[in-house]
RODO-134420 format. One record per residue (C-alpha): x, y, z. Coordinates in steps of 0.05 Angstrom, whole numbers, padded with zeros to 5 digits, always signed. Layout:
REM RODO-134420
XYZ ...
***
This chain:
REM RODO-134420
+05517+02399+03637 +05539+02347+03594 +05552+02342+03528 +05498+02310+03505 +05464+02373+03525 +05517+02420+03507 +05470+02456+03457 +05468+02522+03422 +05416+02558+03448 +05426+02623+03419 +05414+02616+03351 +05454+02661+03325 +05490+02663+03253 +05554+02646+03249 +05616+02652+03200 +05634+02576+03173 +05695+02540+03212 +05735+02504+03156 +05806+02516+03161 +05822+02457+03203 +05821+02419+03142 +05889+02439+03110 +05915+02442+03178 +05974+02391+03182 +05966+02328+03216 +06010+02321+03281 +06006+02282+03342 +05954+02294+03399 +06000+02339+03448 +06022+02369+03388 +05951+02388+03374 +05936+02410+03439 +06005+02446+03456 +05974+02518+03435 +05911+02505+03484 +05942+02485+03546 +05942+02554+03578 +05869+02545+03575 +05857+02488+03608 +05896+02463+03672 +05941+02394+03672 +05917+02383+03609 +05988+02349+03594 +05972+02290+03648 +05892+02287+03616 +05924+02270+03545 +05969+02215+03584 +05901+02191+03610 +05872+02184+03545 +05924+02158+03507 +05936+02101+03563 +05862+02087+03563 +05839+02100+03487 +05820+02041+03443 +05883+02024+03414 +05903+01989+03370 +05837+02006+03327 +05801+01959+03279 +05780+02021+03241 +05860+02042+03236 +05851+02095+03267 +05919+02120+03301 +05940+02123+03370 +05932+02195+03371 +05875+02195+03328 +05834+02151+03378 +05859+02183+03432 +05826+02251+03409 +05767+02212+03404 +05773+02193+03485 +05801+02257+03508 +05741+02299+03476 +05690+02249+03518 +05726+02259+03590 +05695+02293+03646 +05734+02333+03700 +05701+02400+03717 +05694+02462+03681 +05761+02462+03643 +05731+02398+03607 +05756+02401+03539 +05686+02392+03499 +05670+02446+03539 +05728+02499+03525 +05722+02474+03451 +05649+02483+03441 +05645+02550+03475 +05696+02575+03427 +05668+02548+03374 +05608+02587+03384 +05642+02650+03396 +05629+02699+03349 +05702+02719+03340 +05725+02663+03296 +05796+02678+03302 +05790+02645+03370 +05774+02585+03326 +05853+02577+03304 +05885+02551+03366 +05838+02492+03354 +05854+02483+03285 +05908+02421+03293 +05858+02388+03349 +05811+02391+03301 +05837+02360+03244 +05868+02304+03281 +05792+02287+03314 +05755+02298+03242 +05816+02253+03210 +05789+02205+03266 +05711+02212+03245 +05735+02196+03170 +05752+02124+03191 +05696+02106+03228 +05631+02080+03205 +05569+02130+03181 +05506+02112+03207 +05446+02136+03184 +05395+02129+03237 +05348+02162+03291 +05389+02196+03341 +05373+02232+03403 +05390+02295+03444 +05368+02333+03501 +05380+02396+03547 +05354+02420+03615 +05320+02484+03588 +05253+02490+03556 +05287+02513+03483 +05236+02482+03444 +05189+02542+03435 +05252+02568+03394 +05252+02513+03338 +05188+02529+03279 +05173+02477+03219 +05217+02489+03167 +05268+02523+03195 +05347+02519+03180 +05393+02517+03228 +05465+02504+03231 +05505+02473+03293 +05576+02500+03295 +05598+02456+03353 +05617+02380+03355 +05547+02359+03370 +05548+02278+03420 +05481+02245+03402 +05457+02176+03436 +05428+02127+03391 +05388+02109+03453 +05339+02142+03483 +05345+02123+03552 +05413+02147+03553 +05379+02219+03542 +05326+02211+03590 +05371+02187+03643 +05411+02250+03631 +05347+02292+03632 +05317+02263+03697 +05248+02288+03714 +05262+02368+03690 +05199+02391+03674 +05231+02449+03639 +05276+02407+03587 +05276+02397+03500 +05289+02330+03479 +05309+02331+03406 +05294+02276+03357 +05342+02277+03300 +05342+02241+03230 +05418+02237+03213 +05448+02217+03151 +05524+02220+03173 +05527+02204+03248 +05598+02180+03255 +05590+02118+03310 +05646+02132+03361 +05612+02084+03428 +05681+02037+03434 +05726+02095+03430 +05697+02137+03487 +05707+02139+03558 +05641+02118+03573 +05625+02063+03521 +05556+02044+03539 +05525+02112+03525 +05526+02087+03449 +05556+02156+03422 +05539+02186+03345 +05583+02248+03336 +05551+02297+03284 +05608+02343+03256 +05618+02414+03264 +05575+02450+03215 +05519+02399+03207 +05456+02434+03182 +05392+02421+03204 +05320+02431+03174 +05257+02434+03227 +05205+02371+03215 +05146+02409+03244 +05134+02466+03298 +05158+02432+03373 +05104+02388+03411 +05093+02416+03470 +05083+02364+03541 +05034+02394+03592 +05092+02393+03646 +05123+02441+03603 +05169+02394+03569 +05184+02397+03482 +05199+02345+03435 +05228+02373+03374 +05243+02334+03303 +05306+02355+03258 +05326+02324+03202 +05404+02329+03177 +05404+02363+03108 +05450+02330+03057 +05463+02380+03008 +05510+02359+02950 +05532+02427+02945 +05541+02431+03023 +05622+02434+03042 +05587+02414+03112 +05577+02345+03088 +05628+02290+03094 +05625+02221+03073 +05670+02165+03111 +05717+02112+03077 +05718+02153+03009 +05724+02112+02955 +05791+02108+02917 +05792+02155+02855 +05796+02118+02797 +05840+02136+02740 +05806+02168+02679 +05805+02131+02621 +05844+02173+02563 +05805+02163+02507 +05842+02170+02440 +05813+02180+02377 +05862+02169+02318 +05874+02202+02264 +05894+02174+02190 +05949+02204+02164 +05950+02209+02084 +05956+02150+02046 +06033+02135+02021 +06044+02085+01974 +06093+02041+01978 +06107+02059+02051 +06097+01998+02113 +06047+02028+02165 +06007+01994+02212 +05931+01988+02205 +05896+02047+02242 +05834+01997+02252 +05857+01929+02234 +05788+01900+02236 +05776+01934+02168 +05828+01908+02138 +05812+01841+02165 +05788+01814+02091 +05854+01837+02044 +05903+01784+02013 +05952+01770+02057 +06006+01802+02009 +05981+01866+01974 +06015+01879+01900 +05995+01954+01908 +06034+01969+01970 +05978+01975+02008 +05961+01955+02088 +05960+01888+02101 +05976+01844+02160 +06046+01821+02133 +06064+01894+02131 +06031+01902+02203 +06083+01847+02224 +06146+01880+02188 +06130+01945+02208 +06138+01930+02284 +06191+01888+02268 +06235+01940+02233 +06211+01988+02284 +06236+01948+02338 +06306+01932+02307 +06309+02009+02298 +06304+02012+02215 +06265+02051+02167 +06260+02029+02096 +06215+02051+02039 +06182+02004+01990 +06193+02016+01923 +06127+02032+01893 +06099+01987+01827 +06114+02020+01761 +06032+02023+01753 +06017+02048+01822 +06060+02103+01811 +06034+02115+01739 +05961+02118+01769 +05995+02160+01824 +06023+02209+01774 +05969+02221+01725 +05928+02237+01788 +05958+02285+01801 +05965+02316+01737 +06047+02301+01729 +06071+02291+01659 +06092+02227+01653 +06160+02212+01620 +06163+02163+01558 +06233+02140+01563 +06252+02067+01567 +06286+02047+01629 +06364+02045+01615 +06403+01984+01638 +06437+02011+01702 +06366+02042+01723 +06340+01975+01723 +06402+01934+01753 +06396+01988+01801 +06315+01979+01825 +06323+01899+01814 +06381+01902+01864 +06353+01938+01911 +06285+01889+01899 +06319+01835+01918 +06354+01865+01988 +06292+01880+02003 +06259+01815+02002 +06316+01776+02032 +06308+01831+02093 +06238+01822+02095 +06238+01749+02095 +06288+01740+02147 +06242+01790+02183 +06177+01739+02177 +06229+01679+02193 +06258+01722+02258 +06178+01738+02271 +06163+01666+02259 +06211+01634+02301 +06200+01684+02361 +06115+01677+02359 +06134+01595+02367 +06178+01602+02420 +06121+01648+02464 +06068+01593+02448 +06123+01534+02469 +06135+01570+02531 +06065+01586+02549 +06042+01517+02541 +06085+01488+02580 +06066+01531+02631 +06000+01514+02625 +06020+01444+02630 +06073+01446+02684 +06057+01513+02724 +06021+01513+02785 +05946+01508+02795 +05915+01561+02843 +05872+01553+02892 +05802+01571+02899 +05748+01565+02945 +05669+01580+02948 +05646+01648+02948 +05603+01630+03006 +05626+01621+03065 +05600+01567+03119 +05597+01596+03191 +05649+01560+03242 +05656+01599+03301 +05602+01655+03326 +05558+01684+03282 +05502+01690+03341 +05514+01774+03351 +05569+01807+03402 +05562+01773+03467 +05601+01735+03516 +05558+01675+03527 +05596+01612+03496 +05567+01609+03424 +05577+01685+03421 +05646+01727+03403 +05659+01807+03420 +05714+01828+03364 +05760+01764+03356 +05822+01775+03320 +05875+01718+03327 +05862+01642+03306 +05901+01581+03303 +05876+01527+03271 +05903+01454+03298 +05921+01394+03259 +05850+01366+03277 +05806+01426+03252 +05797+01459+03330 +05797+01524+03321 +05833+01573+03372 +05804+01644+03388 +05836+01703+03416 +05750+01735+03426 +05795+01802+03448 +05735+01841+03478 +05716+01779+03525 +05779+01781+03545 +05797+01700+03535 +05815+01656+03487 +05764+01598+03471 +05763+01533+03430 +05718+01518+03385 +05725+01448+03364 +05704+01431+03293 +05628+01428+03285 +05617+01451+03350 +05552+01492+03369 +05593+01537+03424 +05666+01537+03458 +05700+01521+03510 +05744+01568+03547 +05822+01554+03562 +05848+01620+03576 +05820+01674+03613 +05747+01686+03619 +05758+01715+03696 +05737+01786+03683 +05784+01842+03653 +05847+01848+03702 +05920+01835+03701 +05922+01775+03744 +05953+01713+03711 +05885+01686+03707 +05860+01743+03664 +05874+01771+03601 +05864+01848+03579 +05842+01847+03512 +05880+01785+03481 +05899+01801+03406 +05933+01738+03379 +05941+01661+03402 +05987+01609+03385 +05981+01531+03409 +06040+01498+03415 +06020+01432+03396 +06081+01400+03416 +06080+01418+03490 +06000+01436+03484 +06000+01506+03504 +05973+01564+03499 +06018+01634+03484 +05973+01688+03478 +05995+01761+03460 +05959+01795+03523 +05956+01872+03502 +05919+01911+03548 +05970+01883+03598 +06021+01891+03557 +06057+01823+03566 +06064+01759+03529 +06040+01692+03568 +06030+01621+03561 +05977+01581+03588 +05998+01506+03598 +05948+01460+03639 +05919+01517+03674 +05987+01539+03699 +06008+01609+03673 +06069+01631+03665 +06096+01706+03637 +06140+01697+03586 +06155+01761+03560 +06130+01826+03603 +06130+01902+03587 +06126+01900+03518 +06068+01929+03471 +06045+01867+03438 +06010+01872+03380 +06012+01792+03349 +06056+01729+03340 +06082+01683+03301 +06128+01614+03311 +06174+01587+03260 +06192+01521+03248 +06254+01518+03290 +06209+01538+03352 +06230+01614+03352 +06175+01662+03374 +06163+01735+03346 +06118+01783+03371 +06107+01851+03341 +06105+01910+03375 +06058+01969+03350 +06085+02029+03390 +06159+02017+03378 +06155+01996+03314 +06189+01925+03315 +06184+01853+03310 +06229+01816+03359 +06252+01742+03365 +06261+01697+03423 +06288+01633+03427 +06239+01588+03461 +06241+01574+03530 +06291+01634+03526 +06252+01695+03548 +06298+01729+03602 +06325+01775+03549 +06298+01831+03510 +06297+01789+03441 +06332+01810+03373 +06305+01859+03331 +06293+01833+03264 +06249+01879+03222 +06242+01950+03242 +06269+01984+03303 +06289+02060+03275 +06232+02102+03296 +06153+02102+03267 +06159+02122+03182 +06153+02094+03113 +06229+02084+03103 +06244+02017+03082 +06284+02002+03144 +06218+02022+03182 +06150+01998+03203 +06086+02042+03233 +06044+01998+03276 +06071+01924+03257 +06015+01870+03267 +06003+01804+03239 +06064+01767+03222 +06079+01700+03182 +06150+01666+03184 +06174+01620+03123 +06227+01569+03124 +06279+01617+03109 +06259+01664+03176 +06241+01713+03128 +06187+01756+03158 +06130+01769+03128 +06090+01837+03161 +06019+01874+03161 +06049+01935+03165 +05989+01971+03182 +05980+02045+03180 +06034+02046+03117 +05979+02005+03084 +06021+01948+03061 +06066+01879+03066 +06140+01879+03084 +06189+01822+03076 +06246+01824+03113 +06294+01766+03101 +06338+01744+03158 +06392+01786+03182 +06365+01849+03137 +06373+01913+03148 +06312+01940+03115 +06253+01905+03090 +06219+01894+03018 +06157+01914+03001 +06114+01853+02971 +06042+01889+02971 +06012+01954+02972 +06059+02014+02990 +06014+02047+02935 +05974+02088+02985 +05914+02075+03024 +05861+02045+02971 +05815+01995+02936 +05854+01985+02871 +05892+01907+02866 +05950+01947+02883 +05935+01976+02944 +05912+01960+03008 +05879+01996+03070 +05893+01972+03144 +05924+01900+03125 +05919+01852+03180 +05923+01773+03176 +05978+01750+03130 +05991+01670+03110 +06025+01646+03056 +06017+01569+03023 +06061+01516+02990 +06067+01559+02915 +06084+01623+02968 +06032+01657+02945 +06018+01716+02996 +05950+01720+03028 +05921+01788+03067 +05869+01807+03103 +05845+01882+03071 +05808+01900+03136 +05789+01970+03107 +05767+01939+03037 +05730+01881+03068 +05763+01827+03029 +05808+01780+03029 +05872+01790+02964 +05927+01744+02936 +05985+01758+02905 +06023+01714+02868 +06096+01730+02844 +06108+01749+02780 +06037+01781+02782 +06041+01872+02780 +05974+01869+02823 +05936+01825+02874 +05868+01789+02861 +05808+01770+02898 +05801+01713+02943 +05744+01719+02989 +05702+01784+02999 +05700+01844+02965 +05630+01838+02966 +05611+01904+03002 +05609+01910+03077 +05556+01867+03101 +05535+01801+03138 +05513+01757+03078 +05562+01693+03067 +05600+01726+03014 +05612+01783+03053 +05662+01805+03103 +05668+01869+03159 +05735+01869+03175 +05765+01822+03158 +05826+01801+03211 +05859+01738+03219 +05872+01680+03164 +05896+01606+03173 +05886+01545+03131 +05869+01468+03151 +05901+01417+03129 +05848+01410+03069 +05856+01479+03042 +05803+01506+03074 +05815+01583+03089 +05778+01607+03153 +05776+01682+03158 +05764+01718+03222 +05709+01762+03204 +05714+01817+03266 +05654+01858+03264 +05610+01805+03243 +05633+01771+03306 +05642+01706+03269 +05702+01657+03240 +05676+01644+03169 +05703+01581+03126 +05716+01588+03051 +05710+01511+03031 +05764+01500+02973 +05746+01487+02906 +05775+01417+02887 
***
């Protein structure tokens, strides 16, 4: 058995499993502590998998996230964990279902970040179960259910059984999980625990005895069963406020509840009534913190009187009575026009200010919305007009573009207006040799010396590559990307311990300075979780992707803790939040530009400015020239130019600058 063909054959109702999902999220052996009695050495099978997994993930998925997603497709005997897990999951005592509850939600956290697909997938089983399914009927698969978006995969499986069901299945949220299996050409759909099923039509039976059945996933909206991945941020409700007029007070300064209506008054109103002047001193005085009452005109509050039926009073004004109102009269308008003169003065210095920076301030870049293909663009492959997942680019003084094609496992050139590459590193198979590279994430040519440093992950070493001579510069060390500043110091990032390190150049016998990071995986300030892409200014401030806290850190030199510049907001689409940043550049007006892999765009943010804007992307996830999958590495030419690694398009796109 496998488990494409570990099927439920029993058909039997079951309670619903759903209390993994307010289980808390911990780490894979963690997850798996409260199992291990069932399952021998299952301590040195999680090693396996989290030395083997597919880490770090373009999808962000964790370490321990992917690695449940590599454990669960492992095969050694009996005690295989798909196995153990699916059995109990079938069991009809569901309090067996607990112990699994933290595995669980660490693997279904995992499906979340991965891509739907909604296609025709495929199944099959040794047994002749197809006399079991009729047309129309519901069924409901409580196990984690692997599916094969080929069918040769199944029918290799299969063999010649005569006595076998090979289901045909229309699913609508097949979570694609071929890359983060053990066995990656077997192109793997997981449908979750709990997807329900309706029958197409009654089975069709072979005359060797042989079914073919047809489900199709039901998506009910009402249906806790369904999940959707990459959920789209919630957006804040708009409060809608509907105001209320209080009664009219003569004499009294208020503001306008609607000041279109009032648009046509005079600009001073006699009667005390709203005008824009009185809009002006109102928030003035309200401002300087004082409250002062008009005194009404001797007719308004004659009108005001007799309607309201008040006996009016006949007697003349005496002298001090009108000293008294004239006095006050007269404060009144010396207040209220030093108030128009202070209002005056203050509107004139705004409009100075902002014209001059309109004059003087700096212009921002733009660029076309569509993009002009540079690199790739001709599917995943390794033949040399092809890329498999690049990441890292560097972009030379003459427009050559450099490639770190991480899945090929070699770095290429592609030299401007080429038709394919050349390759200058690697390209010898996947191995740990110095002539091969093990899934190369980042590249940097020194131009001075003309070579190649390449951040060689999968062998967990930094080398250099200088007229076919290779030489390990910096070994044992969890490389995620690098970066070179201007005085020739290199930094290289390191995603499991949580630092960025610096060497000296042509000093690499040493274990580097820490400078950003170094206390231990968190959100802190003074921490990273999962460092990648780095940019250094002229200060050796470092700028950081810090990745699975979804945003940018600066940490100037000699810090102690970091700033953050974007994001920290949470994982989301709004401008002030990002999800799985990755390339980070920043240009002559340091403005900050990022890579939002997990938005599919490309953001700016300019100081001075509370939230980020578009660049490039944003477009939706697609392959059009305005769109983006992924998007991973940035780097300018010396035109402006921006060139965007687009990673699961499998192409380096060009965004030609708007002059």
């Amino acid at each position: 058995m496998n488990r494409f063909s570990d099927i439920d054959c029993s058909f039997k109702r079951l309670a619903p499993v759903y209390g993994f999902r307010v289980a808390k999220l911990v780490s894979i052996e963690e997850a798996l502590q409260s199992v291990e009695s069932q399952i021998d050495e299952l301590p040195y099978f999680i090693n396996v998998a989290k030395r083997h997994c597919h880490y770090p993930s373009e999808h962000g998925l964790t370490h321990d996230e992917s690695a449940s997603i590599y454990i669960y497709t492992m095969e050694w005997g009996e005690q295989t964990l798909y196995r153990v897990l699916n059995k109990t999951l079938r069991n009809e005592n569901r309090h067996l279902c607990k112990i699994w509850f933290p595995y669980l939600k660490l693997f279904d956290t995992a499906l979340n970040k991965l891509p739907t697909v909604k296609e025709v997938v495929w199944r099959g089983i040794t047994a002749d179960i197809g006399k079991n399914f009729t047309k129309n009927q519901r069924i409901t698969w409580w196990s984690i259910n692997s599916c094969s978006s080929s069918v040769n995969v199944i029918k290799g499986f299969l063999g010649n059984e005569k006595n076998s069901t090979t289901l045909l299945i229309e699913a609508l949220n097949g979570k694609k999980v071929s890359g983060y299996t053990k066995y990656e050409s077997e192109d793997e759909i997981i449908l979750r625990v709990g997807t329900e099923f309706r029958v197409k039509s009654d089975a069709l039976e072979h005359p060797k005895g042989s079914y073919h059945v047809h489900l199709i996933e039901i998506n009910d909206e009402n249906n806790d069963n369904n999940h959707t991945s990459n959920p789209q941020p919630k957006l804040p409700e708009n409060n809608v406020t509907t105001p209320v007029s209080p009664p009219p007070t003569f004499g009294k300064i208020t503001e306008p509840d609607d000041p279109s209506k009032d648009s046509k008054q005079p600009l001073i109103d006699g009667n005390g009534g709203r005008c824009w002047l009185s809009i002006i001193i109102s928030l003035t005085l309200k401002c300087l913190g004082i409250s002062i009452r008009v005194l009404p005109h001797p007719l308004a509050l004659f009108e005001s009187e007799n309607k309201n039926n008040i006996k009016q009073s006949t007697r003349p004004q005496t002298g001090s009575c009108l000293f008294h109102r004239k006095s006050k009269l007269i404060l009144i308008i010396i207040v209220v026009l030093s108030l128009i003169t202070i209002t005056s003065i203050t509107i004139w210095i705004i409009f100075i200010k902002k014209t001059e920076t309109t004059i003087n301030g700096p212009k921002w870049d733009k660029w076309k919305q569509n993009a002009i293909t540079m690199a790739g663009g001709n599917g995943q492959g390794q033949e040399l007009n092809q890329l498999y997942g690049p990441q890292g680019i560097f972009i030379d003084k003459n427009k050559n573009i450099f490639i770190a094609d991480t899945y090929n496992d070699r770095i290429v050139e592609w030299k401007h207006n080429a038709n394919a590459a050349q390759v200058i590193a690697g390209g010898n198979g996947r191995g740990n040799r110095t002539d091969q590279l093990n899934k190369p994430t980042d590249v940097i040519f020194d131009q001075q010396n003309h070579a190649i440093i390449t951040a060689d992950q999968g062998n967990r070493r930094v080398i250099q590559w200088l007229n076919q001579k290779q030489q390990i510069l910096i070994d044992s060390i969890n490389c995620s990307r690098l970066a070179m500043d201007k005085y020739g110091f290199l930094y290289v990032s390191d995603w499991k311990k949580n630092e960025v390190r610096r060497w000296k150049m042509a000093e690499y016998n040493n274990e580097g300075i820490i400078v950003a990071g170094g206390n231990g995986k968190g959100n802190k300030l003074n921490q990273l979780n999962s460092p990648g892409f780095m940019f250094v200014d002229d200060d050796q401030s470092v700028y950081i992707s810090d990745l699975n806290n979804h945003r940018v850190m600066k940490w100037k030199k000699d810090a102690k803790e970091g700033r953050i510049v974007i994001g920290g907001n949470g994982q989301g689409g709004n401008l002030t939040q990002l999800s799985y940043p990755e390339g980070i550049i920043i240009d002559h007006l340091r403005q900050i530009y990022v890579s939002d892999f997990g938005n599919n765009r490309v953001i700016r943010w300019c100081k001075g400015k509370e939230e980020s804007e578009i660049v490039v992307g944003g477009n939706g996830q697609g392959n059009q020239s305005n769109q983006l999958i992924g998007p991973g590495g940035l780097a300018f030419d010396n035109e402006g130019n921006l060139y965007v690694v687009d990673h699961w398009n499998f192409r380096i796109q060009k965004f030609v600058t708007v002059l």
